[in-house]
Structures are given as structure tokens and as C-alpha cells.
N, C-alpha and C positions, 0 to 999 in steps of 0.2 A: 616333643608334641607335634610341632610342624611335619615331621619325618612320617607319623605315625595320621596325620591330618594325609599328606598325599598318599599314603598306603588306603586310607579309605575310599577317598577318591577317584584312584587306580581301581580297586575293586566295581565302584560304584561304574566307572565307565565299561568297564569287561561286561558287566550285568547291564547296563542300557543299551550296548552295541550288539548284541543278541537280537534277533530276530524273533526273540519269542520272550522279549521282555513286557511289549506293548498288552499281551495276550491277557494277562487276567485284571489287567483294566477293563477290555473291549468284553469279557466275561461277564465283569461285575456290571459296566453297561447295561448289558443286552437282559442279564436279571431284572435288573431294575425296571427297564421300561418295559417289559416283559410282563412285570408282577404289576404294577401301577396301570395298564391297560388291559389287564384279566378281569382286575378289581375294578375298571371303570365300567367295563363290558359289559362284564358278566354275572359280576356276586348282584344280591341282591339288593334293594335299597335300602332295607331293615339294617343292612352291618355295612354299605357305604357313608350311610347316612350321620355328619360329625367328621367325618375323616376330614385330616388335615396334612400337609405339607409335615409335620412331625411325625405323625402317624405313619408315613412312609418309612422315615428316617428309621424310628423306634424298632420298626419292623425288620430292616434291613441291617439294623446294630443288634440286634437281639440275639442274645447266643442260642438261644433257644427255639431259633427260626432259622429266617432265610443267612443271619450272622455266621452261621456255621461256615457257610462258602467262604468266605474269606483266611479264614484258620485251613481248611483245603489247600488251600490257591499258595498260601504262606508255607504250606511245608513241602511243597513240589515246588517251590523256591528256594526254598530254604536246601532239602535233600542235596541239589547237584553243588552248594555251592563251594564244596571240598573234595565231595566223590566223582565230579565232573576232572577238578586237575588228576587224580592219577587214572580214569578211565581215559583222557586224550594226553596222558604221557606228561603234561605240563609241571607236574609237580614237582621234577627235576628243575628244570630253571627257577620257579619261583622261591626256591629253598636256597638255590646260591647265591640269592641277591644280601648285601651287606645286612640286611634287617634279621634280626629272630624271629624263630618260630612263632611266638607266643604273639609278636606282634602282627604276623601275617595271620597267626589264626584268629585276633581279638579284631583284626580287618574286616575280615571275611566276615564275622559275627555283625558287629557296627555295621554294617552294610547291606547285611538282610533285615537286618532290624529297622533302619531306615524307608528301606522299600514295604515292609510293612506298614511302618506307618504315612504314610505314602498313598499307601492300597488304600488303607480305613481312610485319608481325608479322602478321597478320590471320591470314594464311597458317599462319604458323607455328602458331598457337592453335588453330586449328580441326584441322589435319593431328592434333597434338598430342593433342586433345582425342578426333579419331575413333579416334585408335589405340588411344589407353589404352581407350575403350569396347568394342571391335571385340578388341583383340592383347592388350590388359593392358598394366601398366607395368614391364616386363624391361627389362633391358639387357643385350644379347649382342654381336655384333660391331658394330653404328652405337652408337656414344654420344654424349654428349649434345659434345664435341669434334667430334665427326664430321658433327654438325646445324649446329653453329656456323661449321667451316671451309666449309660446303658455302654454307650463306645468307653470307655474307659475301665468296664468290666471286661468286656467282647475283647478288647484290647491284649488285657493282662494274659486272660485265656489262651488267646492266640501266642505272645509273645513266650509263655512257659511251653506250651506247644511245640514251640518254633526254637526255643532251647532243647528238648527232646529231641526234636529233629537232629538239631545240628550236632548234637551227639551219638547219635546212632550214626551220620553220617562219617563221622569221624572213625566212629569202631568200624563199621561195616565196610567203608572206602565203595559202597557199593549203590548209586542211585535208587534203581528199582528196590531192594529189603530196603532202606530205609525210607521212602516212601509208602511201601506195604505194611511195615513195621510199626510206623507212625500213624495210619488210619487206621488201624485194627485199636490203635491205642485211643485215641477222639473217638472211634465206636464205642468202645466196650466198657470205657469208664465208668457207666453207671453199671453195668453190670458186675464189675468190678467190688465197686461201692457197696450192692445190693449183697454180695457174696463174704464182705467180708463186716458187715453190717454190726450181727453181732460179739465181736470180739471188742475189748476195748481202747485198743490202739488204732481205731479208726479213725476216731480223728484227727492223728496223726500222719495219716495216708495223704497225700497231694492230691488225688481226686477230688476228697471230701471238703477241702480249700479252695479250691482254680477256683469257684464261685463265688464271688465277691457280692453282687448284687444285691443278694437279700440285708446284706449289712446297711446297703447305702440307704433303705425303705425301712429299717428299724423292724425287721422282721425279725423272728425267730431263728435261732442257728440249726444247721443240723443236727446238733449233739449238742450235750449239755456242757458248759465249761467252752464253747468256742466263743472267739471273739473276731472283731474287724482287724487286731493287731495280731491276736494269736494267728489268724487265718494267712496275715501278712510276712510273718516269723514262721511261718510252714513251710511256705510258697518260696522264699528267701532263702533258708537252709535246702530245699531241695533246687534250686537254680544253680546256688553257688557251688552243691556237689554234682550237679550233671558239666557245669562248663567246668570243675577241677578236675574231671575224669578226661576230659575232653580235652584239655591242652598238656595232661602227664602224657597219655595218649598221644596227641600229636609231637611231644616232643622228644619223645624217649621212640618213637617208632624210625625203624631203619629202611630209608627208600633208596631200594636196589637202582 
């Protein structure tokens, strides 16, 4: 466990020693007080009026908003961080160090996962921080429940996301398709969804799941017969078959 604690480590420092680690924090930044100064400026006082320090957050976690950016940001992290070793030849030494494969690749995974969640508090602090200065520190209808259910939907989204990724990274060995790859995938989902609507194995589709939220508000499911566990026993059988693909793959593959 300790062995496998400094393989993440090790990882974790290759990724902060980058020059272009800092980059989608100063991103999420410049969104933030970017959206929170349009909104001060600009909207009207009909839909400023009520806005609070949550209201920001809500907005900035929301997957269905400006939340998307972060699931972005996450898989153009995520992409290089195995297709980067054998495009700069690295892949060679990291493979003859005393450790397995499985463990260098469960590194590498633990380690983008981290920096995501990472991103999202990053997120959350700064959102947090612009509101209170900008709205004040109210609490009206988003509470602080309401910031929580939302990031920890936004989250899961992201982190199945960001197992895609890093499985295509693994197949493809190739940054750009599996960044290309992976956004056409975050686009096209609901059309996806929409196209295979009527058959009845839909809901058994990963799309029609990644959506947690409407569970946490006691809403209505998409389909009849889903549930908050069934949705979670989807989500779980398809994670734990994209990273089985992903480490036969890494470990049965022969690096010339």
C-alpha cells in the first residue's frame, strides 16, 4: 500500500510540474468572475433580484450549465495522462520500474481523479467566495443542501466521463481522438438517449443514468422501473467494465 501511496504521488508531482497544470484552475477563475460580473452588470434586476452567494455556486455546479466546463477541462486532463507517456517515448522506462502494470495504471487513474476533485473544490471556493462579495451571504431558496446535491451529481458525471476518457486513452495511445472522441461523447448523449428512446433497453444505457439529480429532488425517473440504486448499479457495472477493458489492454499490450 505505501509502494502504491508513492506511485501516486509520483504521478501527482509529474502532473503539478507541468506548466500547464495551473491552466484550468485560472479557466475556472476567469468563468466565474466573468459570469458573476455580466450578472452584476448587466441582467436585469427582475432575475438579479434574490441572488445569493449559492446562487452562484448552484450555477457553476449545475451540469446543466456553466458545470459542463469542468467535465471539459477533466478530460483534456484526463486524455494525455497515459497517451502523453508513449507519445514523449516515456513509456519505456516507466514500465521497467520494479512495480506492475496494473499498479502504474491504477496510479495514473487515482491521480486524475484527485485533480478532479480538486478542480470541483477549487470551483466551489472561488464561486463561493465571488458570491459572498458580489450577493452577500443569504440564504433564500438554494441552500447550502442544494450546492451539495448539485456538486456531487456534477461530480459523478464528470468522474464516469473521465473513466471514458481514460479508456479510450488507453486504446487509442493517442491524445487528440481521444479527446475528440470523448467530447463528441459529453455532446451527443442526449441525442443518443433521444435516438434510442424507444427500445426497451434504454434504460439500461449509461446515458439514461450519468443523471443522478432528479433522484436527490424525488422527481420522476426517466423510465419506468428506474431507481437512485438501480441508476447506481448501471453506472458501477459500466465503470468497472470500461477500467477491465482498460487495464487487460494496458497489460497484455507489447511496447516496442
Amino acid at each position: 500500500m505505501l509502494n502504491f501511496g508513492n506511485l501516486v504521488i509520483n504521478e501527482w508531482l509529474k502532473m503539478y510540474k507541468k506548466r500547464s497544470f495551473f491552466i484550468p484552475f485560472a479557466i475556472m477563475a476567469v468563468i466565474i468572475i466573468g459570469f458573476v460580473y455580466l450578472m452584476k452588470s448587466f441582467a436585469p434586476a427582475t432575475i438579479t433580484a434574490g441572488i445569493t452567494s449559492f446562487d452562484v455556486i448552484n450555477e457553476m455546479m449545475n451540469y446543466n450549465g456553466l458545470g459542463q466546463i469542468i467535465t471539459f477541462l477533466a478530460i483534456i486532463c484526463t486524455a494525455g495522462s497515459v497517451t502523453k507517456e508513449h507519445s514523449q517515448g516515456t513509456i519505456k522506462f516507466l514500465l521497467i520500474r520494479s512495480h506492475s502494470r496494473s499498479a502504474i495504471l491504477a496510479s495514473k487513474y487515482v491521480t486524475v481523479l484527485l485533480f478532479i476533485v480538486m478542480l470541483t473544490l477549487f470551483t466551489l471556493a472561488v464561486s463561493f467566495a465571488a458570491g459572498v462579495i458580489v450577493y452577500g451571504f443569504e440564504i433564500h431558496d438554494v441552500t447550502w443542501r442544494d450546492v451539495l446535491l448539485t456538486t456531487a451529481a456534477a461530480l459523478i458525471r464528470t468522474w464516469v466521463y473521465a473513466t471514458i476518457t481514460f479508456m479510450l486513452g488507453v486504446f487509442t495511445r493517442s491524445t487528440g481522438a481521444t479527446i475528440g472522441a470523448s467530447m463528441v461523447i459529453v455532446v451527443l448523449n442526449g441525442l443518443i438517449i433521444f435516438l434510442l428512446s424507444k427500445y426497451a433497453f434504454i434504460k439500461y444505457v449509461l446515458f439514461t443514468n450519468i443523471d443522478l439529480l432528479p433522484y436527490f429532488y424525488n422527481q420522476n425517473p426517466p423510465y419506468e422501473g428506474m431507481t437512485l440504486g438501480f441508476s447506481i448499479s448501471v453506472i458501477a457495472v459500466y465503470v468497472f467494465l470500461f477500467l477491465a477493458g482498460s487495464f487487460v489492454t494496458f497489460k497484455k499490450r507489447d511496447i516496442a
